[in-house]
CHARMM internal coordinates of N, CA and C (Angstrom, degrees):
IC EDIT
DIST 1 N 1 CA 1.4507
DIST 1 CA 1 C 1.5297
ANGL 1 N 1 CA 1 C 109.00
DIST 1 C 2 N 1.4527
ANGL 1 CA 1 C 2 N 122.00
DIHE 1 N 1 CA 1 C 2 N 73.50
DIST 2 N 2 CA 1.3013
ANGL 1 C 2 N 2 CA 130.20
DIHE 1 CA 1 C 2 N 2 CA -175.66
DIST 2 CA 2 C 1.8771
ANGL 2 N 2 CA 2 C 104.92
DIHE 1 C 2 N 2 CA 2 C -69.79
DIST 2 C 3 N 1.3983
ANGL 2 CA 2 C 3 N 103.56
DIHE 2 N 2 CA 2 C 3 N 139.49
DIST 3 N 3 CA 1.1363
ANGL 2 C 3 N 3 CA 99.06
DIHE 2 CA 2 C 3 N 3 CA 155.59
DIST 3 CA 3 C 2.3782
ANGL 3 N 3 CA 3 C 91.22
DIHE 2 C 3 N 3 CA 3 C 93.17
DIST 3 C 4 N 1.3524
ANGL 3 CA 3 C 4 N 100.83
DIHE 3 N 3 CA 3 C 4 N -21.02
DIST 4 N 4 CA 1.4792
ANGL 3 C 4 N 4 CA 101.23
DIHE 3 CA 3 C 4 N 4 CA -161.59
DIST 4 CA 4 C 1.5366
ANGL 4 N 4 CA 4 C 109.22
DIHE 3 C 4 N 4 CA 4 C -87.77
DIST 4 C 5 N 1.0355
ANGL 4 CA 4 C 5 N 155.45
DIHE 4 N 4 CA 4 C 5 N 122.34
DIST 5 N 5 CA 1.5125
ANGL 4 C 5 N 5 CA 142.81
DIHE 4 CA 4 C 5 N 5 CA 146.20
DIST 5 CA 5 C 1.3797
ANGL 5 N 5 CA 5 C 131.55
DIHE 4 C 5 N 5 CA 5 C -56.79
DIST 5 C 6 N 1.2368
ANGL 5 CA 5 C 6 N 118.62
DIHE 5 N 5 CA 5 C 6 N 139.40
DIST 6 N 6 CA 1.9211
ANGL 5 C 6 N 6 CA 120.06
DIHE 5 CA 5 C 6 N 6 CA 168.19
DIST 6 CA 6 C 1.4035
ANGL 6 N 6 CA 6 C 99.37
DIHE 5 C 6 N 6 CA 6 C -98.56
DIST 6 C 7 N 1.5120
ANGL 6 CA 6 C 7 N 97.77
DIHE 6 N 6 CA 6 C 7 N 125.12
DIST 7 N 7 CA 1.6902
ANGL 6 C 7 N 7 CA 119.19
DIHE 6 CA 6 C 7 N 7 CA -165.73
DIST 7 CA 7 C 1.8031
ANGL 7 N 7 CA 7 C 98.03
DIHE 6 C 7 N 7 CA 7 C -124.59
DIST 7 C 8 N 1.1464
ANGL 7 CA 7 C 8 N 113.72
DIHE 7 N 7 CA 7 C 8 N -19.29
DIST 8 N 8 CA 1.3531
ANGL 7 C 8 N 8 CA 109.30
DIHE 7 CA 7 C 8 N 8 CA 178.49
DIST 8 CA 8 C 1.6887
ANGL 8 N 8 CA 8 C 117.82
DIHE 7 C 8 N 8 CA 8 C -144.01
DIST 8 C 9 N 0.9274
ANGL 8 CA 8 C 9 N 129.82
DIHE 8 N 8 CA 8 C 9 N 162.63
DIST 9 N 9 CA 1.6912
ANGL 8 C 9 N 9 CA 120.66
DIHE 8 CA 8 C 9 N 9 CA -166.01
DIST 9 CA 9 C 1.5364
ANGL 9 N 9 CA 9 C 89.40
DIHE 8 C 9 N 9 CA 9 C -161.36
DIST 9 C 10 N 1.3985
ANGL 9 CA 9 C 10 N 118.55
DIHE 9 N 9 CA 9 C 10 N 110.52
DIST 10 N 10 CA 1.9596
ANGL 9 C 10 N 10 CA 122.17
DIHE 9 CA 9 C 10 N 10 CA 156.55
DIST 10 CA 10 C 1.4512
ANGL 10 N 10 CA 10 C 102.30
DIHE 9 C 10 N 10 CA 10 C -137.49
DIST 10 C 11 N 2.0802
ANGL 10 CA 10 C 11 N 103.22
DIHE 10 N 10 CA 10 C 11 N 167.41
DIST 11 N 11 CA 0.9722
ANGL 10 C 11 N 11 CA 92.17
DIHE 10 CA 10 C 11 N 11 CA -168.01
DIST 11 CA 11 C 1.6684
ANGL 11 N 11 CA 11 C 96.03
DIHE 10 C 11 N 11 CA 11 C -109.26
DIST 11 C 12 N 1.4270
ANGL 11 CA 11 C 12 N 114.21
DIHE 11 N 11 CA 11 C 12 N 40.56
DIST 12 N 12 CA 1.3756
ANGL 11 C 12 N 12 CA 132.47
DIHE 11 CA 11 C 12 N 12 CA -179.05
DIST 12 CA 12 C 1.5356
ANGL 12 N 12 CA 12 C 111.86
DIHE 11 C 12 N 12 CA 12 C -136.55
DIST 12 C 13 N 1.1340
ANGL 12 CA 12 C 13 N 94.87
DIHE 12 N 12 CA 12 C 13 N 119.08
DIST 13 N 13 CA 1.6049
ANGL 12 C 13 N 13 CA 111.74
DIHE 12 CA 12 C 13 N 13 CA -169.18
DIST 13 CA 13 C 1.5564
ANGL 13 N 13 CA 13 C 106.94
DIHE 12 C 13 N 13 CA 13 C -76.80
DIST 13 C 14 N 1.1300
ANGL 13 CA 13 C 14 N 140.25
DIHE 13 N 13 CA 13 C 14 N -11.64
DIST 14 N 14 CA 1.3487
ANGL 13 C 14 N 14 CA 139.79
DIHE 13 CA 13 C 14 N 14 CA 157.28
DIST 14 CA 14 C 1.2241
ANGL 14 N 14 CA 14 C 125.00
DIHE 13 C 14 N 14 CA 14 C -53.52
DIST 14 C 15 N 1.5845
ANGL 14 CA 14 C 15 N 93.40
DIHE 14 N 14 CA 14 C 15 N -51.40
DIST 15 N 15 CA 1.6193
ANGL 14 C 15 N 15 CA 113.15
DIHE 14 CA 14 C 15 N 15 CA 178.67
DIST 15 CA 15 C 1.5906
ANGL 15 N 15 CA 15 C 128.14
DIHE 14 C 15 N 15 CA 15 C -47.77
DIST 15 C 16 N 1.5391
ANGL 15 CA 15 C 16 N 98.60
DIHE 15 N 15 CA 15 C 16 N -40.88
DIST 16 N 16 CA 1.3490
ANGL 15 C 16 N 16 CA 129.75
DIHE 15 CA 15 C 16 N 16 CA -173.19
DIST 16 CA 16 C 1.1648
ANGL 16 N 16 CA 16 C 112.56
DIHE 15 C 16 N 16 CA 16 C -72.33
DIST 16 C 17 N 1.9135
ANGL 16 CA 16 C 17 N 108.38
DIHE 16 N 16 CA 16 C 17 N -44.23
DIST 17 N 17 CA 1.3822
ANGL 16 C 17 N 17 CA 108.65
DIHE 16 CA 16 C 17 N 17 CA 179.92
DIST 17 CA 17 C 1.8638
ANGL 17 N 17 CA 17 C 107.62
DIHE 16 C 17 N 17 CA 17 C -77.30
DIST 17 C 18 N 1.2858
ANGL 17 CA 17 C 18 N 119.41
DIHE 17 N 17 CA 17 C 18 N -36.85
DIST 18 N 18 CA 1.4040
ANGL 17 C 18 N 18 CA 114.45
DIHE 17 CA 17 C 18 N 18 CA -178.32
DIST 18 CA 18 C 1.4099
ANGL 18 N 18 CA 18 C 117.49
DIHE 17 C 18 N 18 CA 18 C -54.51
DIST 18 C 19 N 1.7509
ANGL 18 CA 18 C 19 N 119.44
DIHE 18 N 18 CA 18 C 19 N -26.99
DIST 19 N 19 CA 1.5126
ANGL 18 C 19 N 19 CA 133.36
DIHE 18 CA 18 C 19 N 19 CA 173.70
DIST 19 CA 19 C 1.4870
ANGL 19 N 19 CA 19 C 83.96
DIHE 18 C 19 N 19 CA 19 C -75.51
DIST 19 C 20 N 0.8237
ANGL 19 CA 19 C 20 N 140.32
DIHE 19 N 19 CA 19 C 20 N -62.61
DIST 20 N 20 CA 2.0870
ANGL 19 C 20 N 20 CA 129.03
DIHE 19 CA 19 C 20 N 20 CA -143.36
DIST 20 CA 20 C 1.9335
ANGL 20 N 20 CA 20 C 88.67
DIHE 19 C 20 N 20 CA 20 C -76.06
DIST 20 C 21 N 1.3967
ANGL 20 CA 20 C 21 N 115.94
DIHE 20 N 20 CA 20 C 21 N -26.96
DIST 21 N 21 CA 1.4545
ANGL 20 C 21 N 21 CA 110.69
DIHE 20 CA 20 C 21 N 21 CA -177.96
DIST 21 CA 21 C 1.7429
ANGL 21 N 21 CA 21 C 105.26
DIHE 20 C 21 N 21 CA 21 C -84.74
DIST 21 C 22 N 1.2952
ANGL 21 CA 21 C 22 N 116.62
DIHE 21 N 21 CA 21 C 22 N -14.81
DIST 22 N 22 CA 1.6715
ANGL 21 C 22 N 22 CA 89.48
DIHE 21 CA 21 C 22 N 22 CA -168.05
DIST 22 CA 22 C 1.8220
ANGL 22 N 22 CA 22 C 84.12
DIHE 21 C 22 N 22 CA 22 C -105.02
DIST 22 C 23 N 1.5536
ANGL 22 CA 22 C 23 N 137.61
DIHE 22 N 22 CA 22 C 23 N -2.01
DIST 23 N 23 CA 1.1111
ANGL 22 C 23 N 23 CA 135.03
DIHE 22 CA 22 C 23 N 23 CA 163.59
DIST 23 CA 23 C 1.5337
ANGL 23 N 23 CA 23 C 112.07
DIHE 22 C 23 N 23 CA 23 C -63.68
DIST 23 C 24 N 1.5145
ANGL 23 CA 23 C 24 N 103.01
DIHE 23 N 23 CA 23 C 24 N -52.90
DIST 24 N 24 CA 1.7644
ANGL 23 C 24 N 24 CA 96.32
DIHE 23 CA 23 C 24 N 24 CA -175.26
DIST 24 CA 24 C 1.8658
ANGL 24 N 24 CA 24 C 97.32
DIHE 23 C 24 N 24 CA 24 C -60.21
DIST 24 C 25 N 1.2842
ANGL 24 CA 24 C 25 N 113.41
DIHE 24 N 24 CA 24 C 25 N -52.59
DIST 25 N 25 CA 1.6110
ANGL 24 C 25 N 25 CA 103.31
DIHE 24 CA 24 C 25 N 25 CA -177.67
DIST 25 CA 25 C 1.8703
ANGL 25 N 25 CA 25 C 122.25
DIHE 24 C 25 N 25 CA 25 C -37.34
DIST 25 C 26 N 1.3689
ANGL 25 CA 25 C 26 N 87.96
DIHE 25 N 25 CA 25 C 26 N -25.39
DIST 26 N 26 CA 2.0748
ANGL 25 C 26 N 26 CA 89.81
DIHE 25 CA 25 C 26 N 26 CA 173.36
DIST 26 CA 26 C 1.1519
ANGL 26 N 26 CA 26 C 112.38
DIHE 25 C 26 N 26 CA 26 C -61.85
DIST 26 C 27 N 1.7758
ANGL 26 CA 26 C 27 N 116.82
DIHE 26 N 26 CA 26 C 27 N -38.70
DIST 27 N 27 CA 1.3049
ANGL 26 C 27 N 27 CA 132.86
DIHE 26 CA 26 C 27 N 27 CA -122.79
DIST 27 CA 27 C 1.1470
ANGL 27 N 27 CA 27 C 127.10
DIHE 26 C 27 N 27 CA 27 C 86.55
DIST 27 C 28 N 1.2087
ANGL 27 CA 27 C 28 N 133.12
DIHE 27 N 27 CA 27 C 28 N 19.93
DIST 28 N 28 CA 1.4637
ANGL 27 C 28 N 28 CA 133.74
DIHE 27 CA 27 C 28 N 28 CA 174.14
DIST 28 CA 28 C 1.2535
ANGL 28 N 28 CA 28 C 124.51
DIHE 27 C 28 N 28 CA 28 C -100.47
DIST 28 C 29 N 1.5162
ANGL 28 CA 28 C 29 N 128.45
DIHE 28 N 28 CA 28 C 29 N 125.60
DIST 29 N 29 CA 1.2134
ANGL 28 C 29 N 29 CA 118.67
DIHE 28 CA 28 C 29 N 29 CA -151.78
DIST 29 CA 29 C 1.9913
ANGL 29 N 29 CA 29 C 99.92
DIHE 28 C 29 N 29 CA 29 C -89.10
DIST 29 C 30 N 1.5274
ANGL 29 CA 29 C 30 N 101.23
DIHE 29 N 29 CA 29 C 30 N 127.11
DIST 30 N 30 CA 1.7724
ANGL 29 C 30 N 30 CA 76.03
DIHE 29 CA 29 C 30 N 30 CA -173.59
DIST 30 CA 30 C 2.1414
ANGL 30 N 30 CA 30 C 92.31
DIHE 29 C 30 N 30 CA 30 C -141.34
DIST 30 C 31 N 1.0478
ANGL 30 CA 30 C 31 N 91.42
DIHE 30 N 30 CA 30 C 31 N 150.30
DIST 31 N 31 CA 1.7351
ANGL 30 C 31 N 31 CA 105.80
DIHE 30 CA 30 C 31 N 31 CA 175.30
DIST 31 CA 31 C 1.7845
ANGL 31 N 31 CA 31 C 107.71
DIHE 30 C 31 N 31 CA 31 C -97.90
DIST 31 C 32 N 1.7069
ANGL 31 CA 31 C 32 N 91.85
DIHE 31 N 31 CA 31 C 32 N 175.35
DIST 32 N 32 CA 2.1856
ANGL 31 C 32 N 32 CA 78.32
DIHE 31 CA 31 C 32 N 32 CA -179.43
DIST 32 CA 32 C 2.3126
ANGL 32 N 32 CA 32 C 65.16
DIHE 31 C 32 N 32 CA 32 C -139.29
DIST 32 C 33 N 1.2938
ANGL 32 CA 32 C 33 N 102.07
DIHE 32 N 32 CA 32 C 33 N 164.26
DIST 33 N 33 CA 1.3113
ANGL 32 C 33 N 33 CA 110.12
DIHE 32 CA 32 C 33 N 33 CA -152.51
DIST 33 CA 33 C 1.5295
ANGL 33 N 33 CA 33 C 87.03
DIHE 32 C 33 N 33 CA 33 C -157.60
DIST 33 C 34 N 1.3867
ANGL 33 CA 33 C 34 N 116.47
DIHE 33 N 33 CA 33 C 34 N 82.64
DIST 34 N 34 CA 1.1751
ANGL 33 C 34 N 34 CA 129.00
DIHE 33 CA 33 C 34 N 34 CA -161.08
DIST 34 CA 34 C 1.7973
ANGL 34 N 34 CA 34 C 108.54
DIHE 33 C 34 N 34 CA 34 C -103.96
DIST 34 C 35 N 1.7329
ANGL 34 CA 34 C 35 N 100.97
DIHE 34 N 34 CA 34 C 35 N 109.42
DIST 35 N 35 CA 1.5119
ANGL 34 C 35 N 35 CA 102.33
DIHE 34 CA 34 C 35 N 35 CA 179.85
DIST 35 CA 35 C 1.6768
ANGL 35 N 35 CA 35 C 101.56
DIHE 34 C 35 N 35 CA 35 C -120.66
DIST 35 C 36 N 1.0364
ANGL 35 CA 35 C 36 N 108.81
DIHE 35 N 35 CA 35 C 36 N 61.56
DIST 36 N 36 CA 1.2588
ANGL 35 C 36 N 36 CA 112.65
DIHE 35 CA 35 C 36 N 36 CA 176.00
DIST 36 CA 36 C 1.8013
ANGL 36 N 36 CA 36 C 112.96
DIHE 35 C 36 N 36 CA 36 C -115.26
DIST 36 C 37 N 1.6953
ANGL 36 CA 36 C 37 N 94.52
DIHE 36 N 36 CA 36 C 37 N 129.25
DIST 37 N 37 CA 1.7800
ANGL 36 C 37 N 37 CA 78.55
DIHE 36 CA 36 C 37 N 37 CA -176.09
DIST 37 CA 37 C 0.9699
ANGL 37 N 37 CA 37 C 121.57
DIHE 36 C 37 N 37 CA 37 C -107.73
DIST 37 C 38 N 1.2300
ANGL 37 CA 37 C 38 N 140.72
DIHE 37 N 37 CA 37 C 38 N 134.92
DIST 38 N 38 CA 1.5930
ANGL 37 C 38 N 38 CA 151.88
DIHE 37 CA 37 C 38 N 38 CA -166.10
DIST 38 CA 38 C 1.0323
ANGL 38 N 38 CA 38 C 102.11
DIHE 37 C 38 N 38 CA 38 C -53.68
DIST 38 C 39 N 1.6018
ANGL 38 CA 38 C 39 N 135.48
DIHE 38 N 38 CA 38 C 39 N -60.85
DIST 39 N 39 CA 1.5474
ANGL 38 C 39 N 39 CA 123.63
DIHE 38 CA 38 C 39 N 39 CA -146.35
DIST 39 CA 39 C 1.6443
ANGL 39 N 39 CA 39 C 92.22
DIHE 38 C 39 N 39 CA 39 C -92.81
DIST 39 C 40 N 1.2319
ANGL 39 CA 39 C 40 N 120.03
DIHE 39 N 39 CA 39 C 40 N -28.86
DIST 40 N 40 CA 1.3192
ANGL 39 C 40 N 40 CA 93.51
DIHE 39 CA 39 C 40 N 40 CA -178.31
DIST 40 CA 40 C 1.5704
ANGL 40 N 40 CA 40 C 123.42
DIHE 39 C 40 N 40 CA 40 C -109.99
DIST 40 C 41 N 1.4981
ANGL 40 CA 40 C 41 N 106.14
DIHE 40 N 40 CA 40 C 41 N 19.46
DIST 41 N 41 CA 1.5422
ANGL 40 C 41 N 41 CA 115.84
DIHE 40 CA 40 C 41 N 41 CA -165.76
DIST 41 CA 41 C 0.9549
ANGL 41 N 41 CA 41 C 131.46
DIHE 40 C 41 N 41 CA 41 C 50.00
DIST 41 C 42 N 0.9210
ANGL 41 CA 41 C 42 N 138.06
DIHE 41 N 41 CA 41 C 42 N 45.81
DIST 42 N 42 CA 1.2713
ANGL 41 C 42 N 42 CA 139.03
DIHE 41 CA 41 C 42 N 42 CA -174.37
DIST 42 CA 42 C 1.7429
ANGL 42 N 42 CA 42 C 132.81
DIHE 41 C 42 N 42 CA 42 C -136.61
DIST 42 C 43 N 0.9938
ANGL 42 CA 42 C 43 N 154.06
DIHE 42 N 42 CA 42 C 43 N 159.75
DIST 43 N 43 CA 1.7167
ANGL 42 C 43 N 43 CA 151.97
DIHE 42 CA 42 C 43 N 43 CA 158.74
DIST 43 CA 43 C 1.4821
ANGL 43 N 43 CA 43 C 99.76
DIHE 42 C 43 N 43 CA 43 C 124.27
DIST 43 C 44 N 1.0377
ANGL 43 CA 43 C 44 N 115.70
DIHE 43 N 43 CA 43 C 44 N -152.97
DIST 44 N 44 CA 1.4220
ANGL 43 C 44 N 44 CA 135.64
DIHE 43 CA 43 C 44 N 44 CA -157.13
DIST 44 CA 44 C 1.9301
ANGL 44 N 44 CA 44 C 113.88
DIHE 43 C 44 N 44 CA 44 C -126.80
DIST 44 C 45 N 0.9656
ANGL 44 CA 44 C 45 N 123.88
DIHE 44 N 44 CA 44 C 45 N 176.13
DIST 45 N 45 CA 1.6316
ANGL 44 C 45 N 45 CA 119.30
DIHE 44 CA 44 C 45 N 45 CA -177.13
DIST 45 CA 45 C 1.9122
ANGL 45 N 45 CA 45 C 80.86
DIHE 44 C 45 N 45 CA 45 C -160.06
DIST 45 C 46 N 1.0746
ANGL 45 CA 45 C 46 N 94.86
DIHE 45 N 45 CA 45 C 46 N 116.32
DIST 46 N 46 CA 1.7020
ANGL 45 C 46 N 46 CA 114.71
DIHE 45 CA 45 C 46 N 46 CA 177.39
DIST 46 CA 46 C 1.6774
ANGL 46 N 46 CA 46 C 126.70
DIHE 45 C 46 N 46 CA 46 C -101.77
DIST 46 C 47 N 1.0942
ANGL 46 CA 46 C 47 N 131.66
DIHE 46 N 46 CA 46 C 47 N 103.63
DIST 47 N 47 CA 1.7333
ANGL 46 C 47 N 47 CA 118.12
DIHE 46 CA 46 C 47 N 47 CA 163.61
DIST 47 CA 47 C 1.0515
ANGL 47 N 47 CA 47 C 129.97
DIHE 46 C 47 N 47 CA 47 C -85.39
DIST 47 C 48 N 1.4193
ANGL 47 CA 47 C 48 N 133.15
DIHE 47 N 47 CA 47 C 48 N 113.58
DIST 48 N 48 CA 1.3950
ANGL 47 C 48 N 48 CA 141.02
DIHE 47 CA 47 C 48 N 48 CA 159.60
DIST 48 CA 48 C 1.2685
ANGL 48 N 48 CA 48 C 125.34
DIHE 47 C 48 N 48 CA 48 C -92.27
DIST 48 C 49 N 1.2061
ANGL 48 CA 48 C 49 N 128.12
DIHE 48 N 48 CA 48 C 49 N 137.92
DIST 49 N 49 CA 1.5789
ANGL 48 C 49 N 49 CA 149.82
DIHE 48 CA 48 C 49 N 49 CA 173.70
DIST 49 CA 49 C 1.8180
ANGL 49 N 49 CA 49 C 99.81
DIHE 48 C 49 N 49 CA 49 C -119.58
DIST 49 C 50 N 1.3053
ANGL 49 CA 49 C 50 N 73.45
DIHE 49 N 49 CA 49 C 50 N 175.45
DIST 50 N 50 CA 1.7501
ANGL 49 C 50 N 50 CA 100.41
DIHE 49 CA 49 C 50 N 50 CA -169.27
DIST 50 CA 50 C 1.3963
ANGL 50 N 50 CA 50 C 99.67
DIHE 49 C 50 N 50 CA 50 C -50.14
DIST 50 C 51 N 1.0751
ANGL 50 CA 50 C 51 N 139.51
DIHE 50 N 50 CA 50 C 51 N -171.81
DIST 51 N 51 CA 1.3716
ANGL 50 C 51 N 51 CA 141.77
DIHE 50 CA 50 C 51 N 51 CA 178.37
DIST 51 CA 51 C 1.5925
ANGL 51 N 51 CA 51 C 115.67
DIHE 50 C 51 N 51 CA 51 C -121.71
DIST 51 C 52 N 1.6379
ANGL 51 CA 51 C 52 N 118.12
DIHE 51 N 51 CA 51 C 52 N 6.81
DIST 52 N 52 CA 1.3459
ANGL 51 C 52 N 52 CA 146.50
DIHE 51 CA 51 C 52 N 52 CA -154.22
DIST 52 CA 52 C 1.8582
ANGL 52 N 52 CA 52 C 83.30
DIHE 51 C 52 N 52 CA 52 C -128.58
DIST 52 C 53 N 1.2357
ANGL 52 CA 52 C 53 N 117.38
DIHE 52 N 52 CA 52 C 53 N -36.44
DIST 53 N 53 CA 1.4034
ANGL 52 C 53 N 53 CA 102.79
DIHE 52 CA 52 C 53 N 53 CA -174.20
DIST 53 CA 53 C 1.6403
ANGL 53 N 53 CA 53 C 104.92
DIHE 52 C 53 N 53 CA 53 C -126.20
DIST 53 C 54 N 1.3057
ANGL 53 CA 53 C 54 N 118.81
DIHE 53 N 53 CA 53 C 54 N 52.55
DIST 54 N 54 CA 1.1334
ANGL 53 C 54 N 54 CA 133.35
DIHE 53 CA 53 C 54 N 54 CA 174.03
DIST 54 CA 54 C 1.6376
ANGL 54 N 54 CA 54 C 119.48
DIHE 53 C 54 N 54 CA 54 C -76.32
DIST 54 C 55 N 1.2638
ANGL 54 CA 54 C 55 N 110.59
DIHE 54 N 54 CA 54 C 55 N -64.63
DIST 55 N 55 CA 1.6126
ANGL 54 C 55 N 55 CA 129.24
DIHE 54 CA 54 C 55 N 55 CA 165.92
DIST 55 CA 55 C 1.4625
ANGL 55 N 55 CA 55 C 109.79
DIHE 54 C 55 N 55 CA 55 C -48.96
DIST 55 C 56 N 1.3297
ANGL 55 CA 55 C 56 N 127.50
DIHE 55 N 55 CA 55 C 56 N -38.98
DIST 56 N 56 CA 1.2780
ANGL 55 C 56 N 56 CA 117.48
DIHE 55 CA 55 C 56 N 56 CA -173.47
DIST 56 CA 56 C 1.5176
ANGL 56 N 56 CA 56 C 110.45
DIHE 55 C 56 N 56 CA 56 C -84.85
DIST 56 C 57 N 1.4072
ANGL 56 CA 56 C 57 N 109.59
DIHE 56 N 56 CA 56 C 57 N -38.44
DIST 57 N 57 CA 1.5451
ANGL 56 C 57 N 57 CA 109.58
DIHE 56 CA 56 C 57 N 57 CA 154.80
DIST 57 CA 57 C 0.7237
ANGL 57 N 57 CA 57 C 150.87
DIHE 56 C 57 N 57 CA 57 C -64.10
DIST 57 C 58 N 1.4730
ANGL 57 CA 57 C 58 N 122.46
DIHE 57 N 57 CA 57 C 58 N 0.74
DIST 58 N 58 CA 1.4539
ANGL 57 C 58 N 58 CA 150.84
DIHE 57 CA 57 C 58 N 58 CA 156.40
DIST 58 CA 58 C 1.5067
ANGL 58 N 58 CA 58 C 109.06
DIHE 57 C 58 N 58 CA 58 C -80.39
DIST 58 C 59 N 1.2910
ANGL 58 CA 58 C 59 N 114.68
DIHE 58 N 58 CA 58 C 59 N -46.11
DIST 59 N 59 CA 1.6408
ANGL 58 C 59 N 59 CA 115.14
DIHE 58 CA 58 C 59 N 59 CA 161.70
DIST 59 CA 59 C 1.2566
ANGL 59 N 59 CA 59 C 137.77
DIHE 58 C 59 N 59 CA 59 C -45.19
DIST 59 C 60 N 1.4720
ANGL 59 CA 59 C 60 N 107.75
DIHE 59 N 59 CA 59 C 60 N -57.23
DIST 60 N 60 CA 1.5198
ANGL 59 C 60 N 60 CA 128.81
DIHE 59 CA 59 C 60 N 60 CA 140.29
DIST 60 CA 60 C 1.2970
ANGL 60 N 60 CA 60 C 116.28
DIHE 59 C 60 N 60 CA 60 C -20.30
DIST 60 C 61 N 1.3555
ANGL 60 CA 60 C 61 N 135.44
DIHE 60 N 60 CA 60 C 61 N -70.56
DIST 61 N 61 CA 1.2547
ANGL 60 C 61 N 61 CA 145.44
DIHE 60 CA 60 C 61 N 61 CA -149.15
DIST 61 CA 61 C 1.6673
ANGL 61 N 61 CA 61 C 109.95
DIHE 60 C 61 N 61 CA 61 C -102.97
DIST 61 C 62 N 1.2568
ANGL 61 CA 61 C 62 N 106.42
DIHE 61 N 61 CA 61 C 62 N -24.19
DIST 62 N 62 CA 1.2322
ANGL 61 C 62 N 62 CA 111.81
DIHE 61 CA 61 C 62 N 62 CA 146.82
DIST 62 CA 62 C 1.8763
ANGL 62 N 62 CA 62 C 127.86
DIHE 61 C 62 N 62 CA 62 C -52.75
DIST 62 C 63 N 1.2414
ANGL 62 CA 62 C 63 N 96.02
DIHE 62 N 62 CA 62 C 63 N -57.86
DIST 63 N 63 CA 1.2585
ANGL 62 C 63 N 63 CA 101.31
DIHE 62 CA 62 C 63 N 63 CA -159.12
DIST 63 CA 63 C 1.7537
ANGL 63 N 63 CA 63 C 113.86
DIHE 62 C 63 N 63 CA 63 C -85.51
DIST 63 C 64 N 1.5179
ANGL 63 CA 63 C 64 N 98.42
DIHE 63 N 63 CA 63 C 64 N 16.56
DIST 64 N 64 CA 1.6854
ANGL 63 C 64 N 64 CA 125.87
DIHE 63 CA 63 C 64 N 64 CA 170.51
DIST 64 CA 64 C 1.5048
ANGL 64 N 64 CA 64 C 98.67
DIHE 63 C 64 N 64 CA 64 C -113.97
DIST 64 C 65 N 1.5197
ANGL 64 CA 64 C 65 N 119.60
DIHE 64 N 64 CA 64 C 65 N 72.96
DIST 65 N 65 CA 1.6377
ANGL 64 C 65 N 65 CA 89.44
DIHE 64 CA 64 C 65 N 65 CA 153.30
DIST 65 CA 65 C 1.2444
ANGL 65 N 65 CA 65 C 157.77
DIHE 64 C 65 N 65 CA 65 C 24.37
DIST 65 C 66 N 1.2771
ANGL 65 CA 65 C 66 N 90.82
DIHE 65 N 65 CA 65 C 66 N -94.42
DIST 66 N 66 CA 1.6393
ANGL 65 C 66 N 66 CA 120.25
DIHE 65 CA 65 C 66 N 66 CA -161.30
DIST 66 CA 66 C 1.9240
ANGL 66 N 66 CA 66 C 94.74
DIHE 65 C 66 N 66 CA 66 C -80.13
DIST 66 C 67 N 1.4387
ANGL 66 CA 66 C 67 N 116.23
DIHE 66 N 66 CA 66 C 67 N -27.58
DIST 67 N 67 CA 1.0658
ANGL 66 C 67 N 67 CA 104.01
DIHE 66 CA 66 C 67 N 67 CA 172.84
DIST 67 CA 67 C 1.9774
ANGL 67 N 67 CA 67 C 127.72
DIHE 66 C 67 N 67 CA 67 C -92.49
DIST 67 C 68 N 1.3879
ANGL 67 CA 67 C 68 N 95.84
DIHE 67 N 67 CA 67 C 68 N -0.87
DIST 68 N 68 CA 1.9320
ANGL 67 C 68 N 68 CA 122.16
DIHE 67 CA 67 C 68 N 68 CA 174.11
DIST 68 CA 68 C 1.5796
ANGL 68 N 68 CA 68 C 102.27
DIHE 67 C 68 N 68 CA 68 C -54.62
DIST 68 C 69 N 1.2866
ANGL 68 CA 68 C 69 N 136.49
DIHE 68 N 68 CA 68 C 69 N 137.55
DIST 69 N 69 CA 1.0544
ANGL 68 C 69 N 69 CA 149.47
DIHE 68 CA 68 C 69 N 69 CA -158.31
DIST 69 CA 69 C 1.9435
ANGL 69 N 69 CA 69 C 111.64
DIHE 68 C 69 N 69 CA 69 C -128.17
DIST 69 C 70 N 1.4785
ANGL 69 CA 69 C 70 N 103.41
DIHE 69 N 69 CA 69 C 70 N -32.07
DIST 70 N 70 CA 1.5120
ANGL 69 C 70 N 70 CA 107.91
DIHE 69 CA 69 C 70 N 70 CA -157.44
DIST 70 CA 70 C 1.6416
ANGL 70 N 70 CA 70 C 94.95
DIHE 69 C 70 N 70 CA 70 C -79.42
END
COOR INIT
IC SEED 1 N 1 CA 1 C
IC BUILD
């Protein structure tokens, strides 16, 4: 994913998608990059955006709480 940033990291794939959904609502173009494995539960569920709209999506996701990760 050249050119893409990881702006969010859970190990709940809902979570990830509700961040990649209130990003497209800005206008931000964002993917969910899901390495989580079913049978054994486990990995991560990742969002990336452009790498041009990284900082602002970090702002965003900042300034939601419940959706802050660090």
């Amino acid at each position: 994913m050249e050119d893409w940033a990881k702006v969010y990291k859970s190990t709940n794939v809902i979570d990830a998608e509700m961040v990649k959904a209130m990003l497209l609502d800005q206008g931000i173009e964002a993917v969910v990059v899901n390495k989580i494995d079913r049978s054994l539960i486990f990995g991560e569920a990742y969002v990336y955006c452009p790498a041009a709209d990284e900082s602002l999506a970090k702002t965003y996701i900042n300034q939601n709480p419940e959706e802050s990760n660090d």
